[in-house]
PAZAPA-4460 file (N, C-alpha, C; in steps of 0.05 Angstrom, whole numbers, plus 32768, in hexadecimal, padded with zeros to 4 digits):
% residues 264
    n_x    n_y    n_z   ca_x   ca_y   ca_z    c_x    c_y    c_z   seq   type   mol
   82E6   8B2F   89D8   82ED   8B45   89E9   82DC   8B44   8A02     1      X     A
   82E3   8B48   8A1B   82DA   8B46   8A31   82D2   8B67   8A40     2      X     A
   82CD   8B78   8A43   82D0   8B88   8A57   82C3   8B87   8A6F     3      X     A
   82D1   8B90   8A7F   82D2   8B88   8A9B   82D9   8BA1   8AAD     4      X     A
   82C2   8BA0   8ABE   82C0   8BBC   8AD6   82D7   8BAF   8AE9     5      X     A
   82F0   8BC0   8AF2   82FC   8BAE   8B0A   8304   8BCB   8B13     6      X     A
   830E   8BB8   8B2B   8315   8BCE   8B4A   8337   8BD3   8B4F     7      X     A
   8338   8BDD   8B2F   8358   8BE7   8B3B   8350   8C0C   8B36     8      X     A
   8353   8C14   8B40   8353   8C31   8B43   8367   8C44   8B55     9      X     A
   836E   8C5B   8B57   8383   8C6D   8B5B   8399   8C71   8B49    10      X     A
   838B   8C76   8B34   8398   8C78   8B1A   839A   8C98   8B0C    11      X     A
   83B9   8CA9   8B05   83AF   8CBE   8B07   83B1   8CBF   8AE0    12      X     A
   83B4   8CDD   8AD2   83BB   8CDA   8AB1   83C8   8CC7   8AA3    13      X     A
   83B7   8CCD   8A96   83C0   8CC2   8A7F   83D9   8CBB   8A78    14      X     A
   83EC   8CD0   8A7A   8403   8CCD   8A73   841D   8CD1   8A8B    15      X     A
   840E   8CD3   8AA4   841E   8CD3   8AB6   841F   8CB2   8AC5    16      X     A
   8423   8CBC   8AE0   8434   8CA5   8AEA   8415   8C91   8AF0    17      X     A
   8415   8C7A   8AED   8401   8C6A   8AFA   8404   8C5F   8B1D    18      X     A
   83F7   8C67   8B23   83E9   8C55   8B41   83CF   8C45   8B43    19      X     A
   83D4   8C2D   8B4C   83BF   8C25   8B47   83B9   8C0C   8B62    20      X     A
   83A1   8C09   8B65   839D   8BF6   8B81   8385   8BE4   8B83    21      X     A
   838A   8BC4   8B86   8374   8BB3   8B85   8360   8BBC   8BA0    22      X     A
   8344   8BBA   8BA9   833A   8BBB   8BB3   831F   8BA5   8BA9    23      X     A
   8329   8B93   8BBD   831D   8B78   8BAC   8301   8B74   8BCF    24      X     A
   82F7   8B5F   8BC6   82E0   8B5F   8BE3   82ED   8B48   8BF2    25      X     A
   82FA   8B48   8C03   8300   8B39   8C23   82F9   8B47   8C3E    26      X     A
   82FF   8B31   8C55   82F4   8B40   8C6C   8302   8B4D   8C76    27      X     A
   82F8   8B66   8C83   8304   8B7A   8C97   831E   8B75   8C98    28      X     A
   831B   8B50   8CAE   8336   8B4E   8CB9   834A   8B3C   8CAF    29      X     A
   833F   8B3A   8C91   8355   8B2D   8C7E   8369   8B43   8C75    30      X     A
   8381   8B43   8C7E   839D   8B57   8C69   83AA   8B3C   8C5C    31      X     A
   83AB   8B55   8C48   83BE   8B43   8C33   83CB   8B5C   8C22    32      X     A
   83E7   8B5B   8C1B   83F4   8B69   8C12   83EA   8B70   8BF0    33      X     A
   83EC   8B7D   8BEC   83E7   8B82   8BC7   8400   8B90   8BB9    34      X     A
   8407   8B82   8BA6   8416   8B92   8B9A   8413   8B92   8B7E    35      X     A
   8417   8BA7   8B6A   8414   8BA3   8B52   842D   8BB5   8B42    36      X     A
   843A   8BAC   8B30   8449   8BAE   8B1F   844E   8BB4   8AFF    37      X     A
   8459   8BC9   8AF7   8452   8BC4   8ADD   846A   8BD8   8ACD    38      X     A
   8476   8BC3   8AB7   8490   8BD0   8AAD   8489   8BCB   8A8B    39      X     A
   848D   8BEB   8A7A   8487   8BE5   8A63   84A5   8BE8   8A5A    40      X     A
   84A3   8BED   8A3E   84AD   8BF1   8A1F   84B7   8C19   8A25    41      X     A
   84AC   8C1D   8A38   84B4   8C35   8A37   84C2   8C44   8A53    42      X     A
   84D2   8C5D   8A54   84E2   8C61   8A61   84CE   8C6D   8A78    43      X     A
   84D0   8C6F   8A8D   84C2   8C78   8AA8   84A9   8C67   8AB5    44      X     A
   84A3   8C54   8AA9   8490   8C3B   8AAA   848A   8C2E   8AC3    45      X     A
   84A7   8C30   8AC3   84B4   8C0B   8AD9   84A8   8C1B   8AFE    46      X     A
   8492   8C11   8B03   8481   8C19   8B1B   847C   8C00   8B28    47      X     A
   847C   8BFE   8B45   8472   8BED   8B57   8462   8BF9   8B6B    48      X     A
   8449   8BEF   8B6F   8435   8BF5   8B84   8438   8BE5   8B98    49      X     A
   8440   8BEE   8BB4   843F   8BD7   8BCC   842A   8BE7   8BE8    50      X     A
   8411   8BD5   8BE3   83FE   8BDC   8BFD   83F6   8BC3   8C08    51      X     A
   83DE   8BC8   8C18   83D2   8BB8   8C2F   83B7   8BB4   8C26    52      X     A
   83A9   8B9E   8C1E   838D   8B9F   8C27   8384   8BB0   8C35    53      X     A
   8367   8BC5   8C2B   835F   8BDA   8C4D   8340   8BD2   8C4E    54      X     A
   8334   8BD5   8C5E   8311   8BD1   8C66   8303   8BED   8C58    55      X     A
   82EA   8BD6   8C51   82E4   8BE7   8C39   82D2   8C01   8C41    56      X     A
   82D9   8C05   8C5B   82D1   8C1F   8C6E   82E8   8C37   8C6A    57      X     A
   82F8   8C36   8C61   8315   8C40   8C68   830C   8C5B   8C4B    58      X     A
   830D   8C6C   8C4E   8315   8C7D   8C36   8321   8C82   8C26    59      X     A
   833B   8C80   8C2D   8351   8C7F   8C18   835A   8C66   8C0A    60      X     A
   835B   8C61   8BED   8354   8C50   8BDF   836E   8C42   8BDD    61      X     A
   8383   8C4A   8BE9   83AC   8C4A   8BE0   83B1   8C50   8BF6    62      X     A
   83BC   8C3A   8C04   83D0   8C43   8C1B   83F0   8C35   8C13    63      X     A
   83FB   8C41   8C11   8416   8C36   8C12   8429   8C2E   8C25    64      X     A
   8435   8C10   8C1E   8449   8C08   8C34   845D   8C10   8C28    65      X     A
   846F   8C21   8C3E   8486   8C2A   8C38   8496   8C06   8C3A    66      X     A
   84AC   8C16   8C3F   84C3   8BF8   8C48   84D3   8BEA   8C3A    67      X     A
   84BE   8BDA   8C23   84C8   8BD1   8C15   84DB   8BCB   8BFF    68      X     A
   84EC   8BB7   8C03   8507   8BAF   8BE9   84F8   8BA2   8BD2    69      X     A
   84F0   8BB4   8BBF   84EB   8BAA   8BA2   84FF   8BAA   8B8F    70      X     A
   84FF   8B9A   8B8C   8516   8B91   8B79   8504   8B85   8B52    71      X     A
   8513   8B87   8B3C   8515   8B76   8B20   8526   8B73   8B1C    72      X     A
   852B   8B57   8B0F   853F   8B48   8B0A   853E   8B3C   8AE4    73      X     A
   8558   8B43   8AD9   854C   8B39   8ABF   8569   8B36   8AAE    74      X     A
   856F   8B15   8AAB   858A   8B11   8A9D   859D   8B17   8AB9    75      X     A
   859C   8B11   8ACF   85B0   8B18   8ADF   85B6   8B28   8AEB    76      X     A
   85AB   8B4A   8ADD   85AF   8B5E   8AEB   8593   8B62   8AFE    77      X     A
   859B   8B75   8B0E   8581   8B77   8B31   8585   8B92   8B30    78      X     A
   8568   8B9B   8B2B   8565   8BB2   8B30   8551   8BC0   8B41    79      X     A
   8560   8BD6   8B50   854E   8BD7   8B72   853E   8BF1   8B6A    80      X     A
   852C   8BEF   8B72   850D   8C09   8B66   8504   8C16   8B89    81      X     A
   8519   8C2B   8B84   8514   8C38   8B9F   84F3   8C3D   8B9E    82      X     A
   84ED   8C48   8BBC   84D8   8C51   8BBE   84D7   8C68   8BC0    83      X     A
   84C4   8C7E   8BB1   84C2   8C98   8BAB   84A9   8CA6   8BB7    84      X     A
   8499   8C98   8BBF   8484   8CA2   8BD9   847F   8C8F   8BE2    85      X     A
   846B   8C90   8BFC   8460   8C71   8C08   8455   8C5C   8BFB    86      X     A
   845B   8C4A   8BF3   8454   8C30   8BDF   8451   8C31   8BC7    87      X     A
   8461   8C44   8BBD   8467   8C48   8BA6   8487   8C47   8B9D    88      X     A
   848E   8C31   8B8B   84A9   8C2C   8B8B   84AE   8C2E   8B66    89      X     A
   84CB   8C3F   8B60   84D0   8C3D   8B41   84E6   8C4A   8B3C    90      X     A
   84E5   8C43   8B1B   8504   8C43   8B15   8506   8C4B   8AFA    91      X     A
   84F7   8C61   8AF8   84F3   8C63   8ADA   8506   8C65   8AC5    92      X     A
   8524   8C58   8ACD   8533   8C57   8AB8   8532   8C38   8AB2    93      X     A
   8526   8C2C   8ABB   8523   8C0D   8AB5   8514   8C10   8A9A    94      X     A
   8512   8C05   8A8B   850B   8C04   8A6C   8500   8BE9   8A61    95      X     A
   84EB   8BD6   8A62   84E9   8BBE   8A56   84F4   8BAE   8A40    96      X     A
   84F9   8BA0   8A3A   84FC   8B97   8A1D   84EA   8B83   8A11    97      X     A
   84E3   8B7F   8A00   84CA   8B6E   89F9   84DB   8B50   89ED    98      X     A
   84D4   8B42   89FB   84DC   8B26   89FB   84E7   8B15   8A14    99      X     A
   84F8   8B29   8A2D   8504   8B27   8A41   84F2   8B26   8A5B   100      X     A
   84FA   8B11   8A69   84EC   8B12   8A7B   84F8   8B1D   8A91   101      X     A
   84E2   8B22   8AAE   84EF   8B31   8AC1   84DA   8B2C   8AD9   102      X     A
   84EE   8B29   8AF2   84E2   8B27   8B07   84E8   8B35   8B11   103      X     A
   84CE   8B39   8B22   84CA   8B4A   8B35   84C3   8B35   8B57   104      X     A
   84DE   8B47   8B6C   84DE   8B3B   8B87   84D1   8B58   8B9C   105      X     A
   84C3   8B4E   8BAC   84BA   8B62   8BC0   84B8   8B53   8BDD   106      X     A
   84D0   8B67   8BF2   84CE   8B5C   8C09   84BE   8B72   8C1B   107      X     A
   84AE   8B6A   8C25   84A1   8B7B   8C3E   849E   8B71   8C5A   108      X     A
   84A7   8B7E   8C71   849C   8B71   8C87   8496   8B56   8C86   109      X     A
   84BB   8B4C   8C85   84C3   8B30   8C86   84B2   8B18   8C71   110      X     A
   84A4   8B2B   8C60   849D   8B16   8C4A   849C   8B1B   8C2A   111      X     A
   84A9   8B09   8C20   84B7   8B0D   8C03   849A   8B01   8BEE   112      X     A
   849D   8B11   8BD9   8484   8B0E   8BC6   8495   8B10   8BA9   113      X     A
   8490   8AFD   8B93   8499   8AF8   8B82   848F   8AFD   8B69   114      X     A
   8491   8B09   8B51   847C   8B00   8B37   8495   8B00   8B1A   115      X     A
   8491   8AED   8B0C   849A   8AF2   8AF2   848C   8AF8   8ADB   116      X     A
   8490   8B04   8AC6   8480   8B19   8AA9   8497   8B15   8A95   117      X     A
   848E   8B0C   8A7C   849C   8B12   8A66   8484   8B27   8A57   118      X     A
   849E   8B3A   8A48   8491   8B48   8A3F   8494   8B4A   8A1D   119      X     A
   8476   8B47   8A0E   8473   8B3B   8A01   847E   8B56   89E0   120      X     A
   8484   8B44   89C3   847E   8B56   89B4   846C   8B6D   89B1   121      X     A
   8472   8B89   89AC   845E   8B9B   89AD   8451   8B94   898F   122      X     A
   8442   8B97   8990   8422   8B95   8982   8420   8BBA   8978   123      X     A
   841F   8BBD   895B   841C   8BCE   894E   83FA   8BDD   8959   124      X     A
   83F5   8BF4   8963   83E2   8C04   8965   83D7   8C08   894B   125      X     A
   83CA   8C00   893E   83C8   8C0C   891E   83B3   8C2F   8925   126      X     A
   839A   8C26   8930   8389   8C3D   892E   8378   8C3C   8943   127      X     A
   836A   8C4A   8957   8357   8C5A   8962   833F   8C69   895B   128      X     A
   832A   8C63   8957   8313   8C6F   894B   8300   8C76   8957   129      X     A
   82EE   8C84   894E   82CF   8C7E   8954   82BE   8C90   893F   130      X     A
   829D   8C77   893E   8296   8C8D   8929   827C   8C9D   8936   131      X     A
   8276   8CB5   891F   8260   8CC8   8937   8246   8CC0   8941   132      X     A
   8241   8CA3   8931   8228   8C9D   893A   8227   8C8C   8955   133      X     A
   823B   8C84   895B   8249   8C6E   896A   8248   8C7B   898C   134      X     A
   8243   8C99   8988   8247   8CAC   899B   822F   8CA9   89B6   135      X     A
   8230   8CAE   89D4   8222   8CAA   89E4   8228   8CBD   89F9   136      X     A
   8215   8CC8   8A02   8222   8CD7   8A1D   8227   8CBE   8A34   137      X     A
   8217   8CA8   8A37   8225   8C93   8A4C   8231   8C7B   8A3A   138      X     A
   8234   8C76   8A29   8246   8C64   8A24   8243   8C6C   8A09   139      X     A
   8261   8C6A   89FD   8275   8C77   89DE   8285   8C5F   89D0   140      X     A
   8276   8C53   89C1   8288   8C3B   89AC   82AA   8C4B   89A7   141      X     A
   82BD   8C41   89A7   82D0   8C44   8992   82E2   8C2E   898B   142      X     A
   82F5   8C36   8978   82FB   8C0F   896B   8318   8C1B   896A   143      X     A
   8325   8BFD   8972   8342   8BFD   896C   8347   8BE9   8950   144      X     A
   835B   8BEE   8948   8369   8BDA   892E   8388   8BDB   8939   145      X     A
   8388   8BCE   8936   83AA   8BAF   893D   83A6   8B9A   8928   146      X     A
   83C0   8B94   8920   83CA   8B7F   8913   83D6   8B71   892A   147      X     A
   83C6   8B59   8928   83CC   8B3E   893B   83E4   8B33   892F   148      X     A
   83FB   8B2E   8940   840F   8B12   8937   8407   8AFD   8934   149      X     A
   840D   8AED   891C   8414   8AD5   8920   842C   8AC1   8926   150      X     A
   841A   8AA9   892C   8430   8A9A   893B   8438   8AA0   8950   151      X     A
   842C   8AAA   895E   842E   8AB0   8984   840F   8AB6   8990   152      X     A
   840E   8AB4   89AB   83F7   8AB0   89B5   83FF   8AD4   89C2   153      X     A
   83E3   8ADD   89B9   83E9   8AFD   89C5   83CF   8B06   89D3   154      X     A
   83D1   8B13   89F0   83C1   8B23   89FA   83C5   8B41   89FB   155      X     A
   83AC   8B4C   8A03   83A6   8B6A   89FB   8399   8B70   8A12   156      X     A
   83A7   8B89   8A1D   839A   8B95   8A36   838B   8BB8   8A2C   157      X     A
   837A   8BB9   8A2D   8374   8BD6   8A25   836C   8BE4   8A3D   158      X     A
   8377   8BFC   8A44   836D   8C0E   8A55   8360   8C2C   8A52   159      X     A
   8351   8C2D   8A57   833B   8C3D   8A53   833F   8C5A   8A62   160      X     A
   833D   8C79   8A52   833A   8C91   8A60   8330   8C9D   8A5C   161      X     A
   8329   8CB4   8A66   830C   8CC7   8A59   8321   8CE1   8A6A   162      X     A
   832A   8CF8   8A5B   8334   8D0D   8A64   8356   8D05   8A76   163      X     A
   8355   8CF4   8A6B   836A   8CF0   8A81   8368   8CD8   8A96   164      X     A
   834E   8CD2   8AA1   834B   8CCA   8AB2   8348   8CAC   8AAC   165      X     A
   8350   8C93   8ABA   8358   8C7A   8AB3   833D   8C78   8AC0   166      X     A
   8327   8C65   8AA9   8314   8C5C   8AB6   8310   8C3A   8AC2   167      X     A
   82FC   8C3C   8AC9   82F6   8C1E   8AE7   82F6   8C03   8AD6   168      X     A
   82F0   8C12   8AB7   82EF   8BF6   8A9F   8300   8BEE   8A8E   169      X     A
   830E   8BDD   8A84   8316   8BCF   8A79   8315   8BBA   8A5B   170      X     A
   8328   8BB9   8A47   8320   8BA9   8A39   8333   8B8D   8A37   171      X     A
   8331   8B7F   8A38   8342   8B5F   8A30   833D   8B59   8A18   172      X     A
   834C   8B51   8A05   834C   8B41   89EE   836A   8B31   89EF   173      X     A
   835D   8B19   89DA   837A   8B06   89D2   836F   8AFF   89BB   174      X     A
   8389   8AEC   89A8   837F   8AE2   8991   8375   8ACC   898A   175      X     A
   8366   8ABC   89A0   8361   8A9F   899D   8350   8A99   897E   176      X     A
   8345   8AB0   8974   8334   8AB4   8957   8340   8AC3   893E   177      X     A
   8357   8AD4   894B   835E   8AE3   8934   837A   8AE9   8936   178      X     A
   8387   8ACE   893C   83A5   8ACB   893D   83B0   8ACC   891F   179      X     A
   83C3   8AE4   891C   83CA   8AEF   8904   83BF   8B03   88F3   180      X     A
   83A5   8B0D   88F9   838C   8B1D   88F0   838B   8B33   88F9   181      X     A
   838D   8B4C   88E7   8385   8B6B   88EF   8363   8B6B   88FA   182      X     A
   8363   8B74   8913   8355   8B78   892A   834A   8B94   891F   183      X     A
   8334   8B8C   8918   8328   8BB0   8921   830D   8BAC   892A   184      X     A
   830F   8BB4   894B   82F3   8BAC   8964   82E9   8BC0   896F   185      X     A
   82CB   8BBD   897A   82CB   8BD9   8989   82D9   8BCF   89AC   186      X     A
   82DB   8BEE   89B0   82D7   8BEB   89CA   82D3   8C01   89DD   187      X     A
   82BC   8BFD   89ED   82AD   8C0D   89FD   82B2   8C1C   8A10   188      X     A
   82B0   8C34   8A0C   82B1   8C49   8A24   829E   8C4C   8A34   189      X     A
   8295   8C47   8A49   8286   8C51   8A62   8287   8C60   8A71   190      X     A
   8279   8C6E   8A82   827B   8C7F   8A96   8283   8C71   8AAA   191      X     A
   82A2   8C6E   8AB6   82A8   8C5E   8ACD   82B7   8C6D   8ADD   192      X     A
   82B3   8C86   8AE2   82CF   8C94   8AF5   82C0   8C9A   8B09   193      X     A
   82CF   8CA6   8B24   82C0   8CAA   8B3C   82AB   8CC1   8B37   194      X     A
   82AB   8CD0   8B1C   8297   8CE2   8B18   827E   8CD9   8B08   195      X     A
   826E   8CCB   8B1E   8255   8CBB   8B0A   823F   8CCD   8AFA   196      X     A
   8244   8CDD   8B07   822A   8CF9   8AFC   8232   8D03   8ADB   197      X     A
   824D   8CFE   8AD9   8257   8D0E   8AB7   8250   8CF6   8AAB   198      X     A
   8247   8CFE   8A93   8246   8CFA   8A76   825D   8CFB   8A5A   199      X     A
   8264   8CEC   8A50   826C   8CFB   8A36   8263   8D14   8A29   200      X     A
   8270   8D1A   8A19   826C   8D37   8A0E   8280   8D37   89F6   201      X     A
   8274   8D38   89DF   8288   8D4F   89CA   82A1   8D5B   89CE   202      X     A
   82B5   8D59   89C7   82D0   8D63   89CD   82E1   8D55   89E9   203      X     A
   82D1   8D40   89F0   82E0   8D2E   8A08   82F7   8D24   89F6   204      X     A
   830C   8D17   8A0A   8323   8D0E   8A00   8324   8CF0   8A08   205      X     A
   8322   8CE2   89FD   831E   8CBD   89FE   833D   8CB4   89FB   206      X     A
   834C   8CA7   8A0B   8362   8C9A   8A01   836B   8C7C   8A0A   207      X     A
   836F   8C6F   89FC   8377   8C4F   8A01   8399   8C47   89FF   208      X     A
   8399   8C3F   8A17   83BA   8C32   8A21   83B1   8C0E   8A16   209      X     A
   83BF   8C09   8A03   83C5   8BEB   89F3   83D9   8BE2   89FE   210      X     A
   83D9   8BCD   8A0C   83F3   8BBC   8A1E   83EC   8BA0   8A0D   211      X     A
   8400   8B9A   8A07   840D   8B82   89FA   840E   8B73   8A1A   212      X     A
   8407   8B5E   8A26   8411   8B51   8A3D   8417   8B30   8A3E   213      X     A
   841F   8B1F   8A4B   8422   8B07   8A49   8405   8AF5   8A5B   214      X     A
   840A   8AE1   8A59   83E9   8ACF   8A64   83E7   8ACF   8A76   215      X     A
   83FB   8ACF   8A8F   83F8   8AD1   8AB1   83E9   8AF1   8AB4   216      X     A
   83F4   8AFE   8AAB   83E5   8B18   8AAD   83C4   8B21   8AA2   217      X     A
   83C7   8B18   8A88   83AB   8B14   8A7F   839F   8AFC   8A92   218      X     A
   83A9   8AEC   8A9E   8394   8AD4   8AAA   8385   8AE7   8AC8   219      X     A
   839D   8AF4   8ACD   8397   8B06   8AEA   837D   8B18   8ADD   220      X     A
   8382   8B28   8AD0   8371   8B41   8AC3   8358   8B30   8ABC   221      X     A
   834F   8B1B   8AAF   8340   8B15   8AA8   8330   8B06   8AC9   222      X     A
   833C   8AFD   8AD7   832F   8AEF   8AF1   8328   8B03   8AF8   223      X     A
   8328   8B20   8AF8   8322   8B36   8B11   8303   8B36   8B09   224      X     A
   82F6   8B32   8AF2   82D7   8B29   8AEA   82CE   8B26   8B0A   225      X     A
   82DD   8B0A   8B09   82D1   8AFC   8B1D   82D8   8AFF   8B3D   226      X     A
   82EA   8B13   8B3E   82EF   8B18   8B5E   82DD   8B2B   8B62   227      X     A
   82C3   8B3C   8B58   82B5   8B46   8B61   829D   8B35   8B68   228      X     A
   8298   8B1E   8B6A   8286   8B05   8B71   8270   8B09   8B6B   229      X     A
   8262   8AFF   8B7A   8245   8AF4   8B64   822E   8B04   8B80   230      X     A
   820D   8B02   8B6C   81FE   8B0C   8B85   81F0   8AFB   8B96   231      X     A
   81FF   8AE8   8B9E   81F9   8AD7   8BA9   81FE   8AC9   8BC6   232      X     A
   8213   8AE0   8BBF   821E   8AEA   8BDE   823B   8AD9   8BEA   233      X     A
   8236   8ACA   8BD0   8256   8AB2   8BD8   8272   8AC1   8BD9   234      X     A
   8286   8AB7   8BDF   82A3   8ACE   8BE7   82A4   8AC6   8BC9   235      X     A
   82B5   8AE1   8BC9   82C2   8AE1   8BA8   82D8   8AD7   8BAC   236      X     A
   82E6   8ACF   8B8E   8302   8AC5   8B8E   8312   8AD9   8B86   237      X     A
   8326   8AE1   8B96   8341   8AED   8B88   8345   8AEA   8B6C   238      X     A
   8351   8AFA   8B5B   8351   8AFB   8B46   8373   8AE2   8B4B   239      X     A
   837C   8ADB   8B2D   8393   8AC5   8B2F   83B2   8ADD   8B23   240      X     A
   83BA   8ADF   8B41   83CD   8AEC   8B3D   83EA   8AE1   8B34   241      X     A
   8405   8AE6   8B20   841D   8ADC   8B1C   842B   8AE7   8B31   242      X     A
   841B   8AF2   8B4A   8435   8AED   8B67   843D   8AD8   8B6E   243      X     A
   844C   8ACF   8B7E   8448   8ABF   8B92   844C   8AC2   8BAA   244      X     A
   843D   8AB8   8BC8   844A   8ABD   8BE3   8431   8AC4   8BE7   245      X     A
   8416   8ACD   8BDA   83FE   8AD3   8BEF   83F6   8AEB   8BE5   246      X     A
   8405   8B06   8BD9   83FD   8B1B   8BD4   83E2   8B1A   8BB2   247      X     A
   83D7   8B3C   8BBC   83C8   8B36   8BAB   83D4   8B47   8B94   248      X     A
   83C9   8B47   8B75   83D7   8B5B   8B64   83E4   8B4E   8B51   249      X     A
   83FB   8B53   8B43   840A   8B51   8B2A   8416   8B61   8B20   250      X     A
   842D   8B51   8B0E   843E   8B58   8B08   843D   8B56   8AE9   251      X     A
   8441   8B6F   8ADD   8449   8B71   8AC5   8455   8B7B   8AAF   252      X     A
   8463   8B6D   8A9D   847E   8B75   8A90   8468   8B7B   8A6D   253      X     A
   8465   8B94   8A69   8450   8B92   8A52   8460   8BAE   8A3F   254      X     A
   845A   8BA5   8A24   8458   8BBE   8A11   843B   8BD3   8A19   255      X     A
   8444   8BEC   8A0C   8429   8BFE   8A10   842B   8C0E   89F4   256      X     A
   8418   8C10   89EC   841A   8C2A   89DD   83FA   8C3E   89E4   257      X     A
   83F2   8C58   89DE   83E4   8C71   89E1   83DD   8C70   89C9   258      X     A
   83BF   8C75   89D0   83B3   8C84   89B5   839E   8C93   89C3   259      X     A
   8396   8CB0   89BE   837E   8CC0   89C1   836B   8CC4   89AB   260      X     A
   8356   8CCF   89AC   8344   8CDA   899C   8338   8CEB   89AA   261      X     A
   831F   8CF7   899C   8312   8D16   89A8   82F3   8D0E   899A   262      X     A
   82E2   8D0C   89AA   82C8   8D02   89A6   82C0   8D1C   898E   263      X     A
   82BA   8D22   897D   82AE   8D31   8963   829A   8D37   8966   264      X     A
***
């Protein structure tokens, strides 16, 4: 298991709509389009983010380009994902299927951006835990259990919330050790939201989003480690995105399932 601090943030509940935006380190006068994508297993899902690189002077963390023709494509049929505020594009009757793949096309200001996602078997949630000793006001053990498939190569995206609020950390796992094997791991909660001063507390609400995803997507998620660079002052590298055409971000076609708990 890997966890990893990264810079996607503008993320609102838990169970509402996601926004979300890379803010990676380039210069001032480097733009580069970002877009990120992401269609589950469930109905209201199917979201596209389309912004701009901004200077890391700028306050607002999400600017949206209007404009754009986003399109998925899957078995033939094309389906167009109006835009519903500025750089925010969706279609929430789009619905994933797990096995089917699907592309995603984005034209903006005369330039077209591409990504494909299959989206993988959902992976059974078994359980969500934590025990009371395990407890921290800055950082709170809790453990998931999954039954791993066998005979397929499977990654695991875990996303992390405290009240609602989607935090700055992350967990990655795959089965390169326990392909076919019930999984029961911890995984760590931190204090990562723009409110650095709170603590945990007794009766907080902890909940983990489990995405089933394919390896272009895990390869992206796992490079963002390293797009925050080193202290050594060398440029960082872009994380390895399944776009193509230059933009930054990803696309992905994933299962999800929810689980909460309530710190005791």
């Amino acid at each position: 298991m890997k966890n990893i601090t990264y810079l996607l943030l503008l993320i609102p509940l838990l169970f509402g709509s996601c926004e979300k935006v890379i803010d990676l380190k380039y210069k001032d006068n480097e733009v580069k389009y970002v877009i990120e994508g992401t269609l589950t297993n469930e109905p209201g899902s199917c979201t596209v983010l389309l912004s701009k690189t901004r200077n890391f002077k700028d306050s607002n963390p999400f600017s949206g380009l209007s404009g754009g023709v986003v399109k998925i494509e899957n078995n033939g049929s094309v389906y167009a994902l109006p835009e519903t505020s500025p750089g925010v594009y969706k279609l929430p009757t789009l619905v994933g299927v797990p096995g089917q793949t699907y592309h995603l096309t984005v034209a903006v200001e005369g330039e077209i951006f591409s990504a494909s996602s299959t989206m993988p078997q959902p992976v059974p949630f078994e359980d969500f835990y934590m025990k009371p000793k395990d407890f921290d006001t800055l950082r709170t053990i809790t453990y998931v259990k999954y039954k791993d498939p066998a005979n397929q190569t499977n990654f695991y995206w875990f996303e992390l919330f405290v009240n609602g609020k989607r935090q700055r950390n992350f967990s990655l796992m795959n089965d390169q050790f326990t392909p076919g094997q019930e999984v029961n791991t911890p995984i760590i909660f931190e204090n990562k939201t723009d409110d650095l001063s709170r603590n945990f507390k007794k009766g907080d609400k902890l909940g983990l989003e489990m995405h089933s995803i394919d390896a272009s997507v895990y390869l992206y998620l796992f490079s963002l480690s390293g797009a925050e660079g080193s202290d050594n002052g060398a440029a960082p590298a872009n994380p390895l995105s399944n776009l193509t055409g230059g933009a930054l971000g990803f696309f992905s076609a994933q299962t999800t399932e929810k689980r909460t708990l309530v710190i005791p």
